[in-house]
C-alpha positions in Angstrom: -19.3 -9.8 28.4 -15.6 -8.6 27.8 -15.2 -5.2 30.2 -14.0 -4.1 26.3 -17.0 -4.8 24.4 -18.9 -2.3 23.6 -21.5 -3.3 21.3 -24.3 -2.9 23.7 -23.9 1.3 23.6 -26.2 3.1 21.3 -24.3 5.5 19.5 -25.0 8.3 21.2 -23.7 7.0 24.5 -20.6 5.7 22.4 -19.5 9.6 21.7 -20.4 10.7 24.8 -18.2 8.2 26.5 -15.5 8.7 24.0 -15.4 12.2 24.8 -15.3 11.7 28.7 -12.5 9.3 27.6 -10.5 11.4 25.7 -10.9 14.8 28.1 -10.1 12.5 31.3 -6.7 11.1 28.9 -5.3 14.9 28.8 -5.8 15.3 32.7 -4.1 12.3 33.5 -1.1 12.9 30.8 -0.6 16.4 32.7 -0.5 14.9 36.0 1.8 12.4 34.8 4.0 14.9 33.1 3.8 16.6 36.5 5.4 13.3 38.3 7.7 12.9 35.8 8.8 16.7 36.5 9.0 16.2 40.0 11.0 12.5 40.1 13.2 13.9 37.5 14.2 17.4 39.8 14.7 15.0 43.1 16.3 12.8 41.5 14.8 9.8 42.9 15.9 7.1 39.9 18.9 7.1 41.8 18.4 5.4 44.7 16.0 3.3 42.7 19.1 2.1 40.8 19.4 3.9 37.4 21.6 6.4 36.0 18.6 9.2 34.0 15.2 9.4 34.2 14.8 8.0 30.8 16.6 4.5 32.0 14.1 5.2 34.9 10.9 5.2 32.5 12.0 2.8 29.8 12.8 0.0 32.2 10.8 0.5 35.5 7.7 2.5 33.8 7.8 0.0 30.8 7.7 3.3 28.1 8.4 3.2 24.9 12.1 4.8 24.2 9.6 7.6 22.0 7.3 7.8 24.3 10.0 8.5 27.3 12.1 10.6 25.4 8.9 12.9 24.6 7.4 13.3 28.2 10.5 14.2 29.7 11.2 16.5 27.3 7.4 17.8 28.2 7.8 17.6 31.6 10.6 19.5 31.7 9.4 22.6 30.1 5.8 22.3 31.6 7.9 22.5 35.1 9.8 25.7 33.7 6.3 27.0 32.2 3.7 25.8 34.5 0.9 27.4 31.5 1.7 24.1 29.6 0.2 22.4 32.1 -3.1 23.5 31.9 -3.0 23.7 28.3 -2.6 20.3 28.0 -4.8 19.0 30.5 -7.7 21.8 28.7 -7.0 20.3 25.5 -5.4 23.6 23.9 -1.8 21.7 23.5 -0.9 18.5 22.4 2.6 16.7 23.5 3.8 16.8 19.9 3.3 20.5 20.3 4.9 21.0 23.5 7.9 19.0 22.4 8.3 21.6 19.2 7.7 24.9 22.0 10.2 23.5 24.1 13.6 24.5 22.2 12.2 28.4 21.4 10.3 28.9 25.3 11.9 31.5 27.1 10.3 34.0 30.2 9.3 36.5 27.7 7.8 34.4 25.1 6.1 31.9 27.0 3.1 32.6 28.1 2.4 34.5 24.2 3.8 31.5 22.2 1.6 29.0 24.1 -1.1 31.0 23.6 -0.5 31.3 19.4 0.1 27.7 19.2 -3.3 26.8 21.5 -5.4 24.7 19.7 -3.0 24.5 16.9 -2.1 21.0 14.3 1.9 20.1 14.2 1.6 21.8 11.0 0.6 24.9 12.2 3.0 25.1 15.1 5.7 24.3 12.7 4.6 27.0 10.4 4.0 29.3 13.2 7.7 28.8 14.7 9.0 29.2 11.0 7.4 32.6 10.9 8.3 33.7 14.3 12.3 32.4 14.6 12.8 32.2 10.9 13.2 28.1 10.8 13.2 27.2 7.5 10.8 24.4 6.4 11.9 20.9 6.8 12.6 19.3 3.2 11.5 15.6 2.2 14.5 13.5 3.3 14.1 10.4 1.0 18.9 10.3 -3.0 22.1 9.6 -1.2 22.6 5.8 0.2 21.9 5.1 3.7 25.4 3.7 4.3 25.3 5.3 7.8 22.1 6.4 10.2 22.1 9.8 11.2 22.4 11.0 14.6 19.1 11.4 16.3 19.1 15.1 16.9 18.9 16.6 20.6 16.3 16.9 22.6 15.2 20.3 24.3 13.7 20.9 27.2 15.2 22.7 30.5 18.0 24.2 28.3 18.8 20.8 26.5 18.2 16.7 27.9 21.4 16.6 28.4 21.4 13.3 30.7 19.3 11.6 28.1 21.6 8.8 26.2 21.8 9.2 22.5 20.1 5.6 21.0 22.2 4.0 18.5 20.4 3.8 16.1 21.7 0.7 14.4 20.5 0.3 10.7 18.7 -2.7 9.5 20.1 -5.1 6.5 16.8 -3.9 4.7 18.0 -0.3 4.4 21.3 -1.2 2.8 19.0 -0.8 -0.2 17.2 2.3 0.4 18.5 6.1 -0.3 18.3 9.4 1.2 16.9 12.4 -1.0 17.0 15.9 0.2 15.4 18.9 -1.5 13.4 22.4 -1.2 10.3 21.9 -2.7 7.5 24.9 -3.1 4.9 25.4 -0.9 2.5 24.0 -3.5 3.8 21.0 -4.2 4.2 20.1 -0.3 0.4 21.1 0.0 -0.1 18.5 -3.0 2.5 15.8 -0.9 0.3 16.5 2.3 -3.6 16.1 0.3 -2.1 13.2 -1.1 -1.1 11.6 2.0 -4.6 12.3 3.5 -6.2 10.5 0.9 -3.7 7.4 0.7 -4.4 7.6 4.8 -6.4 4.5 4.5 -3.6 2.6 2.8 -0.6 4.2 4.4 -1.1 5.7 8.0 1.5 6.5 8.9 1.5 8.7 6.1 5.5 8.1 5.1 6.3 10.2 2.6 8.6 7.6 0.6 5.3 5.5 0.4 3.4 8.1 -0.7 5.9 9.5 -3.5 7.0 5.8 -4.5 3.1 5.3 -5.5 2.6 8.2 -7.0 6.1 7.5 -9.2 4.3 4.2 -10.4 0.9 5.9 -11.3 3.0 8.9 -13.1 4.9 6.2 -15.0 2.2 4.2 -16.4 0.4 6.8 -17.4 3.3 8.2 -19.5 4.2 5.1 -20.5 0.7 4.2 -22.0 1.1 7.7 -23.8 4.5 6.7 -25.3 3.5 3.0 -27.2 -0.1 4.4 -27.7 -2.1 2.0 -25.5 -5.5 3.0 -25.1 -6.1 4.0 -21.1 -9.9 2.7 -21.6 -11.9 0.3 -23.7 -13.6 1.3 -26.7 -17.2 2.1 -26.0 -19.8 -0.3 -27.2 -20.9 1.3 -30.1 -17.5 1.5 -32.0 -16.6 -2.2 -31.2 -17.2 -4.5 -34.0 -20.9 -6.3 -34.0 -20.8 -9.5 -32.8 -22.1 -12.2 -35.1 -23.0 -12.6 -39.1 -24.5 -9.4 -40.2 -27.3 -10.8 -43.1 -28.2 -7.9 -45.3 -31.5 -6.8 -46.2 -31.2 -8.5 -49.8 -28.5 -10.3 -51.7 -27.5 -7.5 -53.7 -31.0 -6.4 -54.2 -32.7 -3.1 -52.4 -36.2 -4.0 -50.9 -38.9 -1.2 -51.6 -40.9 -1.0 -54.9 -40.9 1.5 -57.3 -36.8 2.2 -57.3 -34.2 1.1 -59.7 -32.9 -1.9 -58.6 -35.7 -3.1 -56.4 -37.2 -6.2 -56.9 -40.9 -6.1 -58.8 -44.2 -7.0 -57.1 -45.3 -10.0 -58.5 -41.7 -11.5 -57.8 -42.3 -11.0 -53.6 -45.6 -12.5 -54.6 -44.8 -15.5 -55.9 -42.1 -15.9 -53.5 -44.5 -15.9 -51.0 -46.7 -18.1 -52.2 -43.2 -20.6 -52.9 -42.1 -20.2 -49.7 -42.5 -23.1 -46.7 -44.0 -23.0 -44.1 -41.7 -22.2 -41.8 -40.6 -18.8 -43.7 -44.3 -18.0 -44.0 -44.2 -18.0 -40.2 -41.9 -15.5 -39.9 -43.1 -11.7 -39.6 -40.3 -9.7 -41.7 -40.6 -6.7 -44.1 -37.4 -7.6 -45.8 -37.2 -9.5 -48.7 -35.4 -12.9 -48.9 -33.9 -15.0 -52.2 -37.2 -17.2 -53.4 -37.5 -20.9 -52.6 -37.5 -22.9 -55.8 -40.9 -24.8 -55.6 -40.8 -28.2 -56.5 -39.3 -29.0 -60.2 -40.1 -31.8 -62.4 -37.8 -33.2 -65.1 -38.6 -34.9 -68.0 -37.0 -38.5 -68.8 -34.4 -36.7 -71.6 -32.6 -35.1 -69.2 -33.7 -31.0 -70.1 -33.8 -28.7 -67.3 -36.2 -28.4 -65.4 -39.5 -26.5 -65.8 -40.7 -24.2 -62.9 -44.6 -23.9 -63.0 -45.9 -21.0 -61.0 -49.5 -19.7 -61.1 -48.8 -17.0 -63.1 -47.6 -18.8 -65.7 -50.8 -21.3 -66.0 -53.0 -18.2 -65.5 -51.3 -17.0 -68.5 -51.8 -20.5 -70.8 -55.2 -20.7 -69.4 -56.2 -17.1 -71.0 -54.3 -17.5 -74.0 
């Protein structure tokens, strides 16, 4: 069995060991902010034959150019402010967090900012630091053409990562077609962006807000587009559809019932019964049907034919 399969826990032993997992993740990631600190103040990616620590970890450690970029930036402040040490490694701070602390950390702030933003969401911090330094919020960045990237902004960390290169960040040919929109939105309708990204999180993860405001756009404009020629947004219900089939009315022309104007008499139903095959006689129905002609006989002259009933002979037989 694959040392990564893990269908044989029971789920209570699958939490639990996630847990473990996750709380022994943010000890390690503060002792390895702590080497990074330490490498990084002796300097030893020099000898070892590059020219910054973030050469260092992106071609000898293998990291990402994010991923380097953000524990340096880490490691530098948690050296400066050991508290973000055991904040991290308890839990109470996550690296994203650290990295927006680092820029506004000073001696007298340190230890009472880390403590506000404990056990705080990106969003919070951000709104936190907005409150406290007077940061206004980041708007949506989506209308001007992306002829040319924009530079990545500094990093800050132990004043500012000076000795990290800038990437060049190159722009692919698939966003000579896209655009660049900046604007200040109200608070409301970036609470609406953000519940809208957590429900699309199953589609989008990453939760990019072009994604998300490009699929609202086309739900918005078939909607008012269905509004505008009159479509209908949902089928007719059943009942107002037309029946399906040849509706056959009661009578031709002729209400059933006795008694009414209109209605046919008595003894007409009852000879119609009595002229009807069997095959009508078979069938159980309160409605009243056109009569079968019985059977006609013609004389040799030609004259119409003569329709005997019993009625009729009843009547020359009493006469």
């Amino acid at each position: 069995m694959s040392h990564y399969t893990l269908t044989h826990l029971s789920d209570a032993d699958l939490l639990r060991d996630l847990a473990a997992l996750v709380a022994r993740e943010r000890d390690i990631t503060a002792m390895l902010l702590a080497h990074i600190a330490e490498v990084d103040a002796r300097k030893l990616y020099v000898p070892a034959g590059y020219s910054s620590m973030y050469a260092y970890c992106v071609d000898e450690l293998r990291l990402s150019e994010d991923e380097a970029k953000r524990r340096i930036q880490a490691a530098r402040a948690a050296r400066r402010f050991p508290a973000i040490f055991e904040a991290l490694a308890e839990g109470r701070l996550h690296l994203t967090g650290i990295g927006l602390l680092a820029p506004h950390l000073s001696d007298e702030n340190a230890r009472a900012l880390i403590e506000a933003a404990s056990n705080k969401g990106k969003t919070e911090i951000e709104e936190l630091l907005a409150r406290h330094f007077e940061i206004p919020e980041m708007p949506v960045r989506l209308l001007t053409p992306m002829h040319a990237p924009s530079e990545t902004a500094p990093l800050a960390g132990e004043g500012a990562l000076e000795h990290l290169p800038k990437l060049q960040n190159v722009m692919p040919p698939a966003l000579a077609e896209r655009y660049r929109l900046q604007l200040d939105i109200a608070r409301s309708t970036r609470d609406k962006l953000r519940h809208a990204q957590a429900l699309l999180s199953h589609a989008v993860p990453s939760g990019d807000a072009a994604e998300v405001i490009d699929r609202a756009l086309d739900v918005l404009i078939l909607k008012l587009e269905s509004r505008k020629t009159g479509r209908a947004q949902r089928p007719r219900p059943e009942s107002a559809r037309t029946p399906k089939g040849r509706h056959v009315p009661d009578t031709y022309g002729v209400p059933s019932g006795s008694g009414t104007k209109g209605s046919a008499p008595s003894w007409a139903r009852a000879e119609t019964d009595a002229a009807r095959p069997d095959f009508w006689s078979s069938t159980t129905s309160s409605r009243w049907r056109e009569p079968a002609r019985p059977p006609s006989t013609m004389c040799g002259c030609g004259a119409a034919p003569t329709i005997t009933t019993e009625r009729s002979a009843r009547s020359v037989r009493d006469s």
